[in-house]
KOLMI-688977 format. One record per residue: residue number from 1; y, x, z of N, C-alpha, C, O in turn. Coordinates in steps of 0.02 Angstrom, whole numbers, plus 50000, padded with zeros to 5 digits. Example, Ala and Ser with C-alpha at 12.3 -4.5 7.8 and 13.67 -1.06 7.14 Angstrom:
2
   num      nY      nX      nZ     caY     caX     caZ      cY      cX      cZ      oY      oX      oZ
     1   49716   50660   50390   49775   50615   50390   49835   50660   50390   49834   50712   50423
     2   49888   50642   50354   49947   50684   50357   50002   50645   50394   50057   50670   50402
***
This chain:
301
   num      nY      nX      nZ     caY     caX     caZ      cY      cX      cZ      oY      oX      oZ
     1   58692   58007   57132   58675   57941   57158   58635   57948   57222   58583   57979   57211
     2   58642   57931   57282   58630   57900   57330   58536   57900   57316   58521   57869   57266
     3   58484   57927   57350   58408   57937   57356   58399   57948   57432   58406   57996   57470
     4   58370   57841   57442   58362   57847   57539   58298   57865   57543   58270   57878   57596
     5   58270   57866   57485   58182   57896   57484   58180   57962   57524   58126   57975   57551
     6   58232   58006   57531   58218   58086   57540   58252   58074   57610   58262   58119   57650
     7   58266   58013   57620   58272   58015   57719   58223   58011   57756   58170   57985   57740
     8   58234   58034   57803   58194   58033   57862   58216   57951   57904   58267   57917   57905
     9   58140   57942   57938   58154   57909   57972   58109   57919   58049   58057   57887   58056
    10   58126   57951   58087   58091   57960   58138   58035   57924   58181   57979   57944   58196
    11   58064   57869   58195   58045   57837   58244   57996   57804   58202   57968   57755   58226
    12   57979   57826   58131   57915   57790   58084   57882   57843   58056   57853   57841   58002
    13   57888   57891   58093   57856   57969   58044   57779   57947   58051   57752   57923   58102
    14   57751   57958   57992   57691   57975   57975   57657   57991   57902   57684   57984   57847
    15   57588   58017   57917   57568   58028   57830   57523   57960   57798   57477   57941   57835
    16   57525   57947   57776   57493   57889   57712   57433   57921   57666   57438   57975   57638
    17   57379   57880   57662   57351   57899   57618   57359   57879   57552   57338   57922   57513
    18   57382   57831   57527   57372   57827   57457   57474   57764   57456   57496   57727   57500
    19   57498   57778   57400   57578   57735   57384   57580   57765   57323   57588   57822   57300
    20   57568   57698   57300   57611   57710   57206   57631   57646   57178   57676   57611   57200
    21   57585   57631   57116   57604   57558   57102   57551   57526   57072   57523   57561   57029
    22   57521   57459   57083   57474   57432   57048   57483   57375   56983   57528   57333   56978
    23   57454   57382   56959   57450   57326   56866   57536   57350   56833   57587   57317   56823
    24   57520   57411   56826   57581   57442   56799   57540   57406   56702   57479   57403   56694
    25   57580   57390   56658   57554   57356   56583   57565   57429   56577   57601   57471   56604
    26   57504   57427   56517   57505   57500   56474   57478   57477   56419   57447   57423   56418
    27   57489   57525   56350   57412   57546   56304   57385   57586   56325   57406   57638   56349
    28   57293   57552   56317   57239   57607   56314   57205   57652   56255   57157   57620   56234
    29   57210   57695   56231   57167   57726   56183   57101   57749   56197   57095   57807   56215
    30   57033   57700   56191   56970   57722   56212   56932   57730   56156   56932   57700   56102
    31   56895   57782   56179   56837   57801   56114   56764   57770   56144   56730   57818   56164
    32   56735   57716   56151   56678   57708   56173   56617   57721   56163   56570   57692   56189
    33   56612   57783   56107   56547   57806   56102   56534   57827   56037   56497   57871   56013
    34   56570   57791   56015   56544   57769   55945   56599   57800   55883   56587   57797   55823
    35   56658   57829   55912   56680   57857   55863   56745   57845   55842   56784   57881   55810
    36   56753   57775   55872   56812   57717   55838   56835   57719   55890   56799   57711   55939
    37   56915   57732   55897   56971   57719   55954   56975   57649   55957   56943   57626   55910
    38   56994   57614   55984   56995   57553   56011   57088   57554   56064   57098   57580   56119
    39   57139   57516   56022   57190   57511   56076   57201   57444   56096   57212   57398   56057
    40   57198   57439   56161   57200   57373   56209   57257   57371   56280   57277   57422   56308
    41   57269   57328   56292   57310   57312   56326   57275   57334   56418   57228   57303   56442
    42   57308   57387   56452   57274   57400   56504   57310   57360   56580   57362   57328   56572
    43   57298   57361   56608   57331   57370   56693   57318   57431   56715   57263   57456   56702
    44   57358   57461   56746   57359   57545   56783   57387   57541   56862   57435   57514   56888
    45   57335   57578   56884   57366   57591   56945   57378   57655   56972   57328   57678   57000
    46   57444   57704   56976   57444   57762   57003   57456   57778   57059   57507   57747   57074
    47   57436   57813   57106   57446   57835   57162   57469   57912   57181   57461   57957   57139
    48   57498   57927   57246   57457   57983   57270   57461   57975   57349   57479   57924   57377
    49   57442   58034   57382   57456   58026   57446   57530   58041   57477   57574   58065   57441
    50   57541   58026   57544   57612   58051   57554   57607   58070   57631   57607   58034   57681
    51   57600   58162   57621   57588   58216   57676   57646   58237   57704   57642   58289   57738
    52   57709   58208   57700   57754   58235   57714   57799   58164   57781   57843   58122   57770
    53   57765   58179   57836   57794   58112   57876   57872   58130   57879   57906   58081   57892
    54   57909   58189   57869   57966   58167   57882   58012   58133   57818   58071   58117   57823
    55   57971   58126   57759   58006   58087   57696   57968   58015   57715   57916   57991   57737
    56   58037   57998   57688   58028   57903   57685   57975   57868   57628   57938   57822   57647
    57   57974   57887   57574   57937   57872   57496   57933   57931   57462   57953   57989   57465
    58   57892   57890   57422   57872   57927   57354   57912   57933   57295   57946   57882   57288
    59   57921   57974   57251   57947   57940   57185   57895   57919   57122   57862   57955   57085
    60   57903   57842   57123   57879   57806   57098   57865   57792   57028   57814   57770   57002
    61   57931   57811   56999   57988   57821   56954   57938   57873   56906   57913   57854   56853
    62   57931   57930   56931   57895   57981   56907   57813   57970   56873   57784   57994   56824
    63   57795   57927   56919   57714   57916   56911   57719   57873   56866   57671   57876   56828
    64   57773   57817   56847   57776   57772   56796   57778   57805   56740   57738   57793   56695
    65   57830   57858   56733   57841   57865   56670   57800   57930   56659   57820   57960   56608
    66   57753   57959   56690   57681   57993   56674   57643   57934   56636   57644   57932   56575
    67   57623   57905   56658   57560   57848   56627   57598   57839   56557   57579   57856   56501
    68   57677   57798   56584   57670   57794   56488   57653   57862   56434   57612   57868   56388
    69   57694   57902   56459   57702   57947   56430   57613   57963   56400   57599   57963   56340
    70   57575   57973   56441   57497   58001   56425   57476   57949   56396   57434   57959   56352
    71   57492   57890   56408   57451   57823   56375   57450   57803   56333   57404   57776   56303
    72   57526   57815   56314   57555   57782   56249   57534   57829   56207   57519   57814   56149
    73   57529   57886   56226   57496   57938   56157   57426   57986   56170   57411   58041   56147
    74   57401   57953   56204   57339   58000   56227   57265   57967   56201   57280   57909   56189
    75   57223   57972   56193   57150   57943   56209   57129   57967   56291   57130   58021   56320
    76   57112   57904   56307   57080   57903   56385   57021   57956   56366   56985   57946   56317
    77   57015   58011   56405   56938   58018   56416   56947   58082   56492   56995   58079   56531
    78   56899   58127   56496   56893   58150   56580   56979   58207   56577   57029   58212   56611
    79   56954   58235   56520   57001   58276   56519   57066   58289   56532   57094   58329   56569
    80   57091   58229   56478   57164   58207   56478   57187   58178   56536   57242   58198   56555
    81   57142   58110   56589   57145   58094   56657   57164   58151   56714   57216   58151   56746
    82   57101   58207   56722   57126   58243   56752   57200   58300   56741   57235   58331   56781
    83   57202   58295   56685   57271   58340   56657   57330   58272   56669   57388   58291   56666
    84   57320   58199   56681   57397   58157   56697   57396   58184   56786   57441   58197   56826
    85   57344   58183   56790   57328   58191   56898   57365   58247   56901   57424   58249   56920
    86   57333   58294   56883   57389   58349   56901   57455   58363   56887   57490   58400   56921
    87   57479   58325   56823   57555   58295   56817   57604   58254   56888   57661   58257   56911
    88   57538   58215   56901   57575   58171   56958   57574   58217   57014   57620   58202   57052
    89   57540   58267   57035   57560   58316   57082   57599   58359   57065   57645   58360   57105
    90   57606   58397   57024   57668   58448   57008   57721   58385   57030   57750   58385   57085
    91   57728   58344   56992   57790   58287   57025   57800   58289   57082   57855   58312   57093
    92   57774   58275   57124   57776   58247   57195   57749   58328   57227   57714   58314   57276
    93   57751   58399   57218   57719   58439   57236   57739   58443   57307   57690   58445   57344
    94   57815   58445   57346   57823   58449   57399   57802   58387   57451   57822   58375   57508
    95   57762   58359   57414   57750   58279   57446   57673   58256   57472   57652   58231   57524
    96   57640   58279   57403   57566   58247   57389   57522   58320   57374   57538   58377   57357
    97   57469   58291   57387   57408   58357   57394   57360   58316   57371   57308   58348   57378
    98   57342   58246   57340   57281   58223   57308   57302   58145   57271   57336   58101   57299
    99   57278   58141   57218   57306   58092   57160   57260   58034   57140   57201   58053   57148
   100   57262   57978   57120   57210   57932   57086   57260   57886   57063   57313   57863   57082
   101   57205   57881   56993   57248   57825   56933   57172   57780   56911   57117   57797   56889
   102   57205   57719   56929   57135   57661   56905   57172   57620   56831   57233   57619   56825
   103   57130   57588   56781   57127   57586   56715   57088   57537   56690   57031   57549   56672
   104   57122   57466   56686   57065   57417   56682   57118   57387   56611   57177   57372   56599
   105   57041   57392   56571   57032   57335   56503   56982   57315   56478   56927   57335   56494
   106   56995   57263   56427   56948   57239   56392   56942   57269   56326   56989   57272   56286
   107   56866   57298   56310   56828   57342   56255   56784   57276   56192   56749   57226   56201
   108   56802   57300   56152   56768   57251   56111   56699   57289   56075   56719   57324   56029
   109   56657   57290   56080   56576   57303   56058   56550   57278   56009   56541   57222   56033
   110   56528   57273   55949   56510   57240   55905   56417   57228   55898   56391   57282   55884
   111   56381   57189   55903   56324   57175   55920   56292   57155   55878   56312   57102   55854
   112   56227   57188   55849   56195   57148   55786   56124   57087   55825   56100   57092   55881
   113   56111   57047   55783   56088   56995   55814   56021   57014   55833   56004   57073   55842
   114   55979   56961   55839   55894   56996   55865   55854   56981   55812   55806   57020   55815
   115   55850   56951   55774   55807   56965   55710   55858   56931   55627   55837   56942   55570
   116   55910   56899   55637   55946   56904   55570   56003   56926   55557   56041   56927   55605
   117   56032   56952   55491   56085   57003   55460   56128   56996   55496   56160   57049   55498
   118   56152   56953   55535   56197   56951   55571   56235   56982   55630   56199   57000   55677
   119   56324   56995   55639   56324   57019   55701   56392   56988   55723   56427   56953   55687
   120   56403   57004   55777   56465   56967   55820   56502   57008   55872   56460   57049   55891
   121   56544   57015   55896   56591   57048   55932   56575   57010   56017   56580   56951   56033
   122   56549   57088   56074   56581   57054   56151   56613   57100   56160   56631   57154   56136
   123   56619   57055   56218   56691   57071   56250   56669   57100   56326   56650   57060   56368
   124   56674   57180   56341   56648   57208   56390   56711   57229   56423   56750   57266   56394
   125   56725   57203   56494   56753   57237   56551   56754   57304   56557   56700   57333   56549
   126   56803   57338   56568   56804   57422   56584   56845   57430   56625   56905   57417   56620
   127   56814   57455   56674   56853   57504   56733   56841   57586   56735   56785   57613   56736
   128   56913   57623   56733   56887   57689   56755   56951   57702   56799   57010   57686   56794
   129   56913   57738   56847   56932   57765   56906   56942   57859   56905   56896   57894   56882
   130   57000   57888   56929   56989   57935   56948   57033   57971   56990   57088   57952   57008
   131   56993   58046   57012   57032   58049   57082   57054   58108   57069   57028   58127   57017
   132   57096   58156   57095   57100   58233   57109   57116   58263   57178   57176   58255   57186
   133   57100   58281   57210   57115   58317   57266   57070   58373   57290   57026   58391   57251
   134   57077   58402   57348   57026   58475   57392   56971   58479   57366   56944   58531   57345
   135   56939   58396   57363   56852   58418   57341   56849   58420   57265   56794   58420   57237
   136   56919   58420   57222   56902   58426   57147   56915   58354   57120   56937   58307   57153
   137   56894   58354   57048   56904   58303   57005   56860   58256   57003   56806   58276   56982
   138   56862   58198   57017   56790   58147   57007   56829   58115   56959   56887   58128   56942
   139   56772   58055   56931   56798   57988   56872   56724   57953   56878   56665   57968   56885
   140   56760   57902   56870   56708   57828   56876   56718   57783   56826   56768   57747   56817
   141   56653   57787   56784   56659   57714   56738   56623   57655   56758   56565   57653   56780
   142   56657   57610   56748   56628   57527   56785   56619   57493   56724   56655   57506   56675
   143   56550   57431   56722   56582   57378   56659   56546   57322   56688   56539   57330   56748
   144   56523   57271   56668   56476   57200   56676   56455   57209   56592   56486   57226   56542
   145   56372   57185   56610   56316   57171   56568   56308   57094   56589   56313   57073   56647
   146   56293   57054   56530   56277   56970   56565   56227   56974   56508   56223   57001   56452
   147   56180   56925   56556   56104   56929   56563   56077   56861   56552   56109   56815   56576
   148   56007   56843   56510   55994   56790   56543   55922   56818   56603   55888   56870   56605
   149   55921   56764   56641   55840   56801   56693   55802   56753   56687   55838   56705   56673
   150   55738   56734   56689   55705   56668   56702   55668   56676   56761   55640   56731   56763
   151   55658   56643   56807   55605   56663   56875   55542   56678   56864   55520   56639   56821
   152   55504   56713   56882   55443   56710   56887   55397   56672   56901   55341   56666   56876
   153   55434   56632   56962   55394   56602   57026   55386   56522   56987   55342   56478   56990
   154   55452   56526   56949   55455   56453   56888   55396   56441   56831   55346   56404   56825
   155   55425   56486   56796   55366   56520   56746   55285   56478   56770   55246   56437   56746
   156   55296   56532   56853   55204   56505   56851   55182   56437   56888   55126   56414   56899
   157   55250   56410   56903   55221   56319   56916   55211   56314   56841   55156   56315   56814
   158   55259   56308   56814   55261   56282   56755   55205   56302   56713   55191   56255   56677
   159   55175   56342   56705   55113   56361   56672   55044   56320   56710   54989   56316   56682
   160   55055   56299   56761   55007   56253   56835   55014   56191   56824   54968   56151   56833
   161   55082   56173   56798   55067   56095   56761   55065   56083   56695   55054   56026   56674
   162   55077   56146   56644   55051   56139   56592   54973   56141   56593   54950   56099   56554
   163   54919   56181   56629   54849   56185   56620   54856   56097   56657   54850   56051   56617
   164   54866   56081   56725   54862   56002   56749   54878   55969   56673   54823   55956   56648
   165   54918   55955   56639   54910   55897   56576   54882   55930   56541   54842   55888   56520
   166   54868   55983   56509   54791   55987   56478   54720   55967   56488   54681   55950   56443
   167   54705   55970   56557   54649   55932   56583   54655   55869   56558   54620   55844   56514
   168   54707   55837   56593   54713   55761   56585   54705   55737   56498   54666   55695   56475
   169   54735   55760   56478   54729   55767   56379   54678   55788   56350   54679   55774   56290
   170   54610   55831   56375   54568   55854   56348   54516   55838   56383   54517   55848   56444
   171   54455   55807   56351   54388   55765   56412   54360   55858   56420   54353   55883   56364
   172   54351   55886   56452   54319   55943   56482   54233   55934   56454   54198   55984   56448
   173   54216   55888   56444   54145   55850   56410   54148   55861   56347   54093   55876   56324
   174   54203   55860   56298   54211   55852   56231   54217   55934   56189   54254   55978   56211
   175   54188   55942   56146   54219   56017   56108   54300   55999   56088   54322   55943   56073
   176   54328   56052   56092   54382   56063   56066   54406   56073   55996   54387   56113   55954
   177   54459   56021   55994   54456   56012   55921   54538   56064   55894   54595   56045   55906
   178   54523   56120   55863   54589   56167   55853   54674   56124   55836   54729   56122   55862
   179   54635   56091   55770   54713   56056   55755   54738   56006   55797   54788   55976   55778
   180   54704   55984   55870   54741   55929   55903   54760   55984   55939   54821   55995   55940
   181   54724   56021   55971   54759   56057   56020   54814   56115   55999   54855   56133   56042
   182   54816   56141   55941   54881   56165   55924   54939   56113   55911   54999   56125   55916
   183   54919   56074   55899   54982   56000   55888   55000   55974   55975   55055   55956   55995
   184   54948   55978   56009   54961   55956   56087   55014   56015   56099   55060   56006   56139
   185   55009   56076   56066   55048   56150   56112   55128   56131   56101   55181   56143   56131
   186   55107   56097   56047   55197   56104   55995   55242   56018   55997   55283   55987   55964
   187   55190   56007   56078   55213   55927   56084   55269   55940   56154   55261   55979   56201
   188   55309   55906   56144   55348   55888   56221   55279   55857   56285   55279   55862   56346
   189   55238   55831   56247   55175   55803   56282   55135   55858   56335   55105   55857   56389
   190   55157   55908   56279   55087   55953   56310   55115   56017   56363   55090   56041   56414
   191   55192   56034   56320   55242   56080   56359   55270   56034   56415   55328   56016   56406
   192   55243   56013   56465   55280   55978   56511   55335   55975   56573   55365   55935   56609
   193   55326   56058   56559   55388   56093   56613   55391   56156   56584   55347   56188   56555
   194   55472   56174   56599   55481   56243   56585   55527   56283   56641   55577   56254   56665
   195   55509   56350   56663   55534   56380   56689   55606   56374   56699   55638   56358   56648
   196   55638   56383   56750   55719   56371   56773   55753   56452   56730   55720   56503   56739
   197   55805   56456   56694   55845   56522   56682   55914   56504   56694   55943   56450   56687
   198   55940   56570   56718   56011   56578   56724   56077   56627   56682   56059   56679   56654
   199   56129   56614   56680   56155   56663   56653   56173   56712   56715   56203   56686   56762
   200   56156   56785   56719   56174   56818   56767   56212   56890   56736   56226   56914   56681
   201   56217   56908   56803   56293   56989   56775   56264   57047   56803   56225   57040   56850
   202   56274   57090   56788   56262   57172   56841   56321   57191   56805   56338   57194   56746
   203   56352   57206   56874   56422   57254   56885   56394   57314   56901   56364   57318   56954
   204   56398   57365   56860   56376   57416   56844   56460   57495   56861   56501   57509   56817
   205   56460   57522   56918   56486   57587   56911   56452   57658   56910   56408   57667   56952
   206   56465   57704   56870   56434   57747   56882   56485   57806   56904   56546   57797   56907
   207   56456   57866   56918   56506   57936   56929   56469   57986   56869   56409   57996   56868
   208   56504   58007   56833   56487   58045   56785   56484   58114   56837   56509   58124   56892
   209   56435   58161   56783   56466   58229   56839   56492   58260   56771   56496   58240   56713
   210   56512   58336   56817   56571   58364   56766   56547   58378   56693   56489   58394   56681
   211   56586   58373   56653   56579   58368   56586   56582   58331   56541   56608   58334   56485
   212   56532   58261   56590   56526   58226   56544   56560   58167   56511   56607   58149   56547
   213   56554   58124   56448   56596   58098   56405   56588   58033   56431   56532   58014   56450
   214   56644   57991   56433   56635   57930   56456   56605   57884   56404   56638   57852   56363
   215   56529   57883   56410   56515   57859   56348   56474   57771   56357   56414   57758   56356
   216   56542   57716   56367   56515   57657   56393   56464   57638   56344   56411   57622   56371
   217   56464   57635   56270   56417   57607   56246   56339   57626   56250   56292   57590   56235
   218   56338   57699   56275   56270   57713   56288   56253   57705   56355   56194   57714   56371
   219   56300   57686   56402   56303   57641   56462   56273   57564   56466   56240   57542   56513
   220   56288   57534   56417   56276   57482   56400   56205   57479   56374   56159   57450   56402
   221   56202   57516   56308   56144   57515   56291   56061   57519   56319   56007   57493   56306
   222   56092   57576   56372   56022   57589   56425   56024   57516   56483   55969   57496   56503
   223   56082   57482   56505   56069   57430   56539   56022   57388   56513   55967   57372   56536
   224   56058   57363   56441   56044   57303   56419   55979   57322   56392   55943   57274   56378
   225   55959   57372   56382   55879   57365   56351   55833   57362   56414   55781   57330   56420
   226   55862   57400   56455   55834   57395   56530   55801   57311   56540   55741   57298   56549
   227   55859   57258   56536   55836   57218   56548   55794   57168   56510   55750   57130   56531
   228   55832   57180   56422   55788   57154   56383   55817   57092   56382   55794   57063   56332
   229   55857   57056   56411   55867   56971   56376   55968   56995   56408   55995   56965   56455
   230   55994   57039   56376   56077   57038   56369   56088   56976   56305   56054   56971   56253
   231   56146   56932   56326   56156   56865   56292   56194   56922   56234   56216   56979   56226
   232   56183   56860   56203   56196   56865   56136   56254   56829   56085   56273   56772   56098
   233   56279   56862   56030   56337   56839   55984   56332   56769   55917   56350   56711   55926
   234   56307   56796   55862   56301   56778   55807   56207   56739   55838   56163   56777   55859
   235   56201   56684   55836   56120   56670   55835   56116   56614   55766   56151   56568   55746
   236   56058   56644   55746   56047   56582   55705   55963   56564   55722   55940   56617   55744
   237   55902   56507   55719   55854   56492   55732   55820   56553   55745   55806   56553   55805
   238   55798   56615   55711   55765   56649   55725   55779   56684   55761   55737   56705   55800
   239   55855   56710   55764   55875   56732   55841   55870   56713   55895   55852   56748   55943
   240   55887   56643   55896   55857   56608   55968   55790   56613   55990   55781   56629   56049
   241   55736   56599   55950   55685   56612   55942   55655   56678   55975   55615   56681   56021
   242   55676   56715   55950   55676   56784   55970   55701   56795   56062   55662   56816   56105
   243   55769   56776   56074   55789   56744   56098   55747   56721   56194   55757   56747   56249
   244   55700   56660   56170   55651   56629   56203   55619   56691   56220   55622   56714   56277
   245   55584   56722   56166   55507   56746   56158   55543   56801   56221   55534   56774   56275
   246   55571   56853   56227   55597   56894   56254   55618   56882   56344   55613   56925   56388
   247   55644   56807   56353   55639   56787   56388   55575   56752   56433   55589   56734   56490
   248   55518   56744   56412   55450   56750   56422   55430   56809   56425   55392   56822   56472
   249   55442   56846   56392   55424   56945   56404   55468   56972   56460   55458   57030   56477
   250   55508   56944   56486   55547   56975   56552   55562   56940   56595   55622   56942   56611
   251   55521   56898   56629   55525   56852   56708   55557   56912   56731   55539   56967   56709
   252   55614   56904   56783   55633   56919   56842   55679   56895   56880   55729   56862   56867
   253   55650   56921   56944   55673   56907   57009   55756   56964   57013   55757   57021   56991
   254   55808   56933   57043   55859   56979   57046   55858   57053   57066   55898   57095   57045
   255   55793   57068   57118   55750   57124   57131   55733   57179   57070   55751   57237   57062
   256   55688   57130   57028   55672   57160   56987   55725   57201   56932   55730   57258   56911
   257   55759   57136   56921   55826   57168   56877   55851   57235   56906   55842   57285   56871
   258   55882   57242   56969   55904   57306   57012   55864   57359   56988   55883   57411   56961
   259   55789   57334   57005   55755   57413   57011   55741   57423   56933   55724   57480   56916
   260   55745   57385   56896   55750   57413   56820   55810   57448   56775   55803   57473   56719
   261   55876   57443   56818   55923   57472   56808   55948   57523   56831   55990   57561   56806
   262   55906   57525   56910   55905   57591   56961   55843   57632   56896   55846   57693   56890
   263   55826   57619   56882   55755   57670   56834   55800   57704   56777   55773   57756   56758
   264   55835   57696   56758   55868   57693   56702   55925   57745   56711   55936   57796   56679
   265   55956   57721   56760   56017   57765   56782   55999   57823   56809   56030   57876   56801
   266   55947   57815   56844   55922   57870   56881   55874   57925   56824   55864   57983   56843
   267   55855   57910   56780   55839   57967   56712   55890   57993   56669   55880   58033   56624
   268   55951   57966   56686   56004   57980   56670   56062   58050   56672   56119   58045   56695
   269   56036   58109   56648   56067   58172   56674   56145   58163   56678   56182   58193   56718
   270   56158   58134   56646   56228   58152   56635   56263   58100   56717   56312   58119   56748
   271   56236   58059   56728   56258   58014   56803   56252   58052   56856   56193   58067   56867
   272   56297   58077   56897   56280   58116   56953   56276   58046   57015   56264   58064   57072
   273   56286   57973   57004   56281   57919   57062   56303   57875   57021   56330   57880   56966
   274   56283   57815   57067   56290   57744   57045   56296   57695   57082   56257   57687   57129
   275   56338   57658   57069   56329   57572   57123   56315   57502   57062   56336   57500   57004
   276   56272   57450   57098   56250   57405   57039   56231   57358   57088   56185   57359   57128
   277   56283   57310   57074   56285   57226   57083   56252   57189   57032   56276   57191   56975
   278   56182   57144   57050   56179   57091   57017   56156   57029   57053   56112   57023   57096
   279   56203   56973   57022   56207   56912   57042   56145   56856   56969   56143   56855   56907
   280   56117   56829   57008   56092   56776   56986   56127   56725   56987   56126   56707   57046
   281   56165   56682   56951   56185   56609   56952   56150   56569   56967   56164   56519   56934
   282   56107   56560   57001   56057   56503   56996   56058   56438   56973   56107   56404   56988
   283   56008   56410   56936   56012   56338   56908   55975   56297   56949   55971   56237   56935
   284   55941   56323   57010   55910   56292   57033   55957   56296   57121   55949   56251   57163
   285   55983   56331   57129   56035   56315   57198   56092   56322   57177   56117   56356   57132
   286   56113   56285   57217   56201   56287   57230   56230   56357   57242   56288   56376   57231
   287   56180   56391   57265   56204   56484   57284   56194   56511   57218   56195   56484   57162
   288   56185   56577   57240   56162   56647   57196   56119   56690   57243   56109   56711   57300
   289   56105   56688   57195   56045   56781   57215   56058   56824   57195   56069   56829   57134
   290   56064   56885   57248   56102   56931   57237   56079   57018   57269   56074   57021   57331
   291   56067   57076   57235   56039   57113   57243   56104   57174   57232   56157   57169   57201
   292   56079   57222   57266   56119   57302   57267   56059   57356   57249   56002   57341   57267
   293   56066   57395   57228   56061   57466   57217   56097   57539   57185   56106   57550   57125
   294   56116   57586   57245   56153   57639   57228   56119   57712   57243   56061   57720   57264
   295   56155   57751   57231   56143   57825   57212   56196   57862   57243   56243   57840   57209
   296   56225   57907   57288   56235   57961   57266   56289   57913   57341   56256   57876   57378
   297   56360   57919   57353   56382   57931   57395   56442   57838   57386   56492   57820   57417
   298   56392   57796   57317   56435   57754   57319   56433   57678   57394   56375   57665   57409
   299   56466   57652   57419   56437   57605   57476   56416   57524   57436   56447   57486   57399
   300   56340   57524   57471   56334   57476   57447   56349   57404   57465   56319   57364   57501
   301   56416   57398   57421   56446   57320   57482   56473   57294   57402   56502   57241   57395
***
């Protein structure tokens, strides 16, 4: 059969850096940490380069039926990735000299609540990235953490007109009488403003260095304690509760969030770099607030 891929075309010679195919459907087999495979429905994207200006294409054909082939029966992890990369080059060997396959699904996490028996299932984003070529094997795991934040700067009006209607409610002349003023605390009267909160995200990638296991849930785990108020599944009163209280224990500014997640990542042996988006939703503007911090060679945009 007739292959115009292996023509030349002169008057268009050149080399390409990257031609394959993107949101190729796959299964994923991921182990997230914890032990339990997890199979989910992926999007794939394979590539490689194409060093050969006097060929027209790639074969495409080939890189497709690599992915199924590894996908449909493999568990994702560094190993097996870099062993499909070098599949897709032996393929294309007279062609390509450096490979990358991207790998996006949804991971399900199971979450116990903040103070009752209870637990509930999220739903965490996963991206992994990886490359092979001259400088070696890299891989990148990506996910989103959602957050609540409360401002600081809120917080302390709001604590400025709570003491203002205490004055006004209490003669400054008079002793203080305990049971009105714990009943004033637990009044809409007396709480008269409360701090602005938002639901917010950190898009979180990291670069593992060599060896190590793609291990999102302990990815997760160091974020979300990082920040201390990651939303929550199953609540019942005392969870919410809990909930609040936690959210009073962690005012921050989108700033703050960053550099508490830069702290984190950065004690992190097994991370050789990092990039970390977080957006504030704001409830109080029409915008967002929005902060970067990275590591190692990722751009921060």
């Amino acid at each position: 059969m007739p292959d115009v891929a292996i023509q030349s075309q002169l008057h268009l010679a050149g080399t390409l850096d990257w031609v394959g195919m993107n949101g190729i459907e796959a299964p994923v087999h991921f182990d997230a940490g914890d032990g339990a495979v997890q199979r989910s429905p992926a999007q794939v994207g394979a590539f490689v380069n194409l060093t050969r200006p006097d060929r027209r294409g790639i074969h495409m054909s080939r890189l497709y039926l690599l992915v199924d082939q590894y996908l449909s029966t493999c568990t994702v992890d560094a190993a097996m990735l870099e062993t499909l990369l070098r599949a897709f080059l032996v393929s294309h060997q007279d062609l390509a000299d450096r490979a990358r396959i991207n790998i996006r699904f949804q991971h399900l996490v199971r979450r116990g609540a903040l103070r009752s028996e209870h637990s509930g299932w999220r739903t965490y984003p996963v991206s992994i990235e990886a490359n092979l070529g001259a400088d070696g094997f890299r891989i990148e795991l990506g996910t989103e953490v959602v957050y609540s934040s409360t401002c600081p700067a809120s917080a302390a009006l709001s604590r400025q007109l709570i003491q203002q209607q205490f004055t006004q409610d209490f003669d400054a002349g008079q002793p203080l009488d305990h049971a009105a003023v714990l009943a004033w605390l637990g009044s809409e009267q007396g709480i008269v403003a409360t701090p602005h909160a938002q639901r917010s995200v950190a898009r979180v990638r990291v670069r593992f260095v060599d060896g190590a296991r793609l291990n999102l849930i302990g990815l997760l785990d160091r974020v979300e304690h990082a920040l201390g108020t990651p939303v929550q599944t199953a609540v019942k009163r005392e969870d919410e509760q809990a909930f609040a209280l936690a959210n009073g224990g962690n005012l921050m500014f989108c700033e703050d969030a960053a550099r508490r997640i830069q702290r984190v990542l950065d004690a992190d042996d097994s991370i050789a770099g990092f990039h970390v988006r977080l957006e504030h939703q704001e409830s109080l503007h029409p915008h967002d607030a929005v902060a970067y911090v990275s590591k190692g060679d990722f751009a921060a945009a």
